[in-house]
C-alpha positions in Angstrom: 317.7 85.5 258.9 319.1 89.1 257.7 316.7 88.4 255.2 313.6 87.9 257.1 314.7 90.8 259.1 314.8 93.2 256.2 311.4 92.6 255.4 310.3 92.5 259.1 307.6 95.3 259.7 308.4 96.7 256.4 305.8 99.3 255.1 304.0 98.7 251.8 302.2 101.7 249.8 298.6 99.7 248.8 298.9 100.2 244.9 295.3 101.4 243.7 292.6 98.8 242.7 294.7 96.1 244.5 293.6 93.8 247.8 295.5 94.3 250.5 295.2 91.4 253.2 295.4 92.3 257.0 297.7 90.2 259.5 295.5 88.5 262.1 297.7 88.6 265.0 298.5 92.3 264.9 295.9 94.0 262.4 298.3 95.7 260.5 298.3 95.5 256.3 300.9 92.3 255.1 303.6 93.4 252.7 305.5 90.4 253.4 303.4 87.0 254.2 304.7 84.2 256.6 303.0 81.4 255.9 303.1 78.5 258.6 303.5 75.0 257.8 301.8 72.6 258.2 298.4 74.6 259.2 299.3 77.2 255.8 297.4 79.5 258.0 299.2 83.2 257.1 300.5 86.3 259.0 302.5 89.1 257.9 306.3 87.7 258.4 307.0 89.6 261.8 303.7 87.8 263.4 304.1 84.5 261.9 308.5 84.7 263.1 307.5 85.4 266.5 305.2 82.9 267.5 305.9 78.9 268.6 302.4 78.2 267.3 299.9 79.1 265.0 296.7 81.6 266.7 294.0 80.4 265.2 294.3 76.4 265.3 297.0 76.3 267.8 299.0 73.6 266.0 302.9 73.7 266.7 304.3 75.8 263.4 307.5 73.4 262.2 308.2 75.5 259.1 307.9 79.2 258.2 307.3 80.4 254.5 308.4 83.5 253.5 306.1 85.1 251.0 306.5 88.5 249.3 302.9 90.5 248.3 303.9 90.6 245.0 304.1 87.3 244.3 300.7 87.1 245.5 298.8 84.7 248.1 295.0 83.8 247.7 293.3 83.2 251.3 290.3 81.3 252.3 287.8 83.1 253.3 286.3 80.3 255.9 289.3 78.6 257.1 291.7 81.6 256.7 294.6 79.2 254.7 296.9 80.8 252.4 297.4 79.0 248.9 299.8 80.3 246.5 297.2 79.7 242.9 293.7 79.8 242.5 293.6 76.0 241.2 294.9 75.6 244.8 292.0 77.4 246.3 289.4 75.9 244.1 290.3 72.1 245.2 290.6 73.5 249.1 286.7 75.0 248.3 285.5 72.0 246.4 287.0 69.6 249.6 285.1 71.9 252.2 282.4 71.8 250.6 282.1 67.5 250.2 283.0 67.7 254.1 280.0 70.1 254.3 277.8 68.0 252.4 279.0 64.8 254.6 278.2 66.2 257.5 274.2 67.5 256.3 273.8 64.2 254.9 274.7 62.0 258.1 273.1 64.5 260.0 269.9 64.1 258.3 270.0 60.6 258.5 270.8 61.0 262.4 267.6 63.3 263.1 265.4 63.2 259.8 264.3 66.1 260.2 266.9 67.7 257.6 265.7 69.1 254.0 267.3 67.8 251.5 270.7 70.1 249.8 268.7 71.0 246.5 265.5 72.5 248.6 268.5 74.7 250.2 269.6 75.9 247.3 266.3 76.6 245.4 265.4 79.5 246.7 267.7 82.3 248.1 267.3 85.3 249.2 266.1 87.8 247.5 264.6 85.2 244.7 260.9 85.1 244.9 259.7 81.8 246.9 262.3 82.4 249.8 261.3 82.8 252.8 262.6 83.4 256.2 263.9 81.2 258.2 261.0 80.9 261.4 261.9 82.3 264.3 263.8 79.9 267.6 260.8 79.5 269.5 257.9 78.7 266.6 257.0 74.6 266.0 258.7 73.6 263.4 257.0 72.5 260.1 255.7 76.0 260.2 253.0 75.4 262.8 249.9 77.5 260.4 248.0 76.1 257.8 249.7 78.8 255.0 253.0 76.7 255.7 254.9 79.0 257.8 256.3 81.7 255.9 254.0 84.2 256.6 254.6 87.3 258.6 253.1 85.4 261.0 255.2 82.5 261.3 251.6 80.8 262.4 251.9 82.7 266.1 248.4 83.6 267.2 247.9 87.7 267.3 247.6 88.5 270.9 244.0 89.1 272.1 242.7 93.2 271.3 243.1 95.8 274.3 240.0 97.0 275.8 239.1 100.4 275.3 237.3 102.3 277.8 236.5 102.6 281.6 234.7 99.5 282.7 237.2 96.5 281.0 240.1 98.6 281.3 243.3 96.8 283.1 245.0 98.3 285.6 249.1 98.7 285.3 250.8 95.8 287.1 252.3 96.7 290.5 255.1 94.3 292.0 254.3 93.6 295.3 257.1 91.9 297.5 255.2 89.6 300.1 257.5 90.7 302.9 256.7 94.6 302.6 253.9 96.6 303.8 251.9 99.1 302.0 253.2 102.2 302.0 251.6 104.5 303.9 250.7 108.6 303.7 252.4 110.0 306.1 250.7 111.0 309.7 248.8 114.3 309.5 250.3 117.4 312.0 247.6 119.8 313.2 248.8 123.0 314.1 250.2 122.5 316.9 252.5 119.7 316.1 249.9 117.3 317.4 248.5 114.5 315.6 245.2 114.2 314.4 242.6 111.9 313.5 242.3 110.1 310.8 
């Protein structure tokens, strides 16, 4: 324990050209990372030794991990886990992504509405053929006869404003039921007494 407490909140100068990784809990730069087991979710070494469970999936921590920065650790960038090689990394991607796929492919079964993973990848951004995604409110399919990627989106253009005096609208004035017009106030004579309207 003298150990972890050497290394406890110990500052680290950030070597040029190198990452530096910042602790979750207290948004500080790690120099030491505590790793928790069995969620491998990582914090710098103060964080991770003072809590009963992990922040971010909330499972119970049962083993900490001391890992210096030198030694390196190479974090997830979706599911925050800390793995100790790249090789490591690369088989925790390559899982996520067969989940990922699972999951598009029963859900495309489920509602059939789903394009297929190969017209997803096809285009992206920035490649010519990609388009933007139609905004929440637009029929889906596109809703125009050019497909739905136009600028668009196969909305209707509202209808032209009128110019001049005889079409012209008049600005839209709230009226509560329960209120009365307003009304100019009484006219005084000279006097102080009211005249005649």
């Amino acid at each position: 324990m003298a150990d972890a407490r050497r290394y406890a909140g110990q500052i680290d100068l950030r070597r040029r050209g190198h990452k530096t990784h910042i602790c979750a809990a207290c948004d500080f730069p790690i120099s030491v990372y505590g790793r928790c087991a069995p969620c491998l979710h990582a914090y710098c070494l103060t964080c991770a030794a003072s809590m009963a469970q992990c922040l971010i999936c909330h499972a119970r921590i049962t083993k900490l991990e001391r890992i210096p920065a030198e030694s390196g650790l190479f974090i997830s960038p979706l599911t925050l886990q800390g793995y100790r090689t790249e090789a490591d990394l690369a088989r925790h991607a390559q899982q996520l992504d067969q989940q990922l796929r699972q999951l598009m492919a029963a859900s495309a079964g489920a509602a059939g509405g789903m394009p297929p993973m190969h017209h997803l990848q096809a285009a992206a951004p920035g490649q010519p053929g990609w388009k933007p995604p139609p905004p929440p409110g637009a029929p889906p399919g596109g809703g125009g006869p050019g497909g739905g990627g136009g600028p668009g989106f196969g909305r209707q253009a509202p209808p032209p404003r009128q110019q001049g005096g005889v079409g012209r609208q008049q600005p839209f004035q709230a009226q509560v039921p329960h209120q009365q017009q307003a009304r100019p106030p009484p006219r005084h004579g000279a006097g102080g007494v009211m005249m005649p309207r």
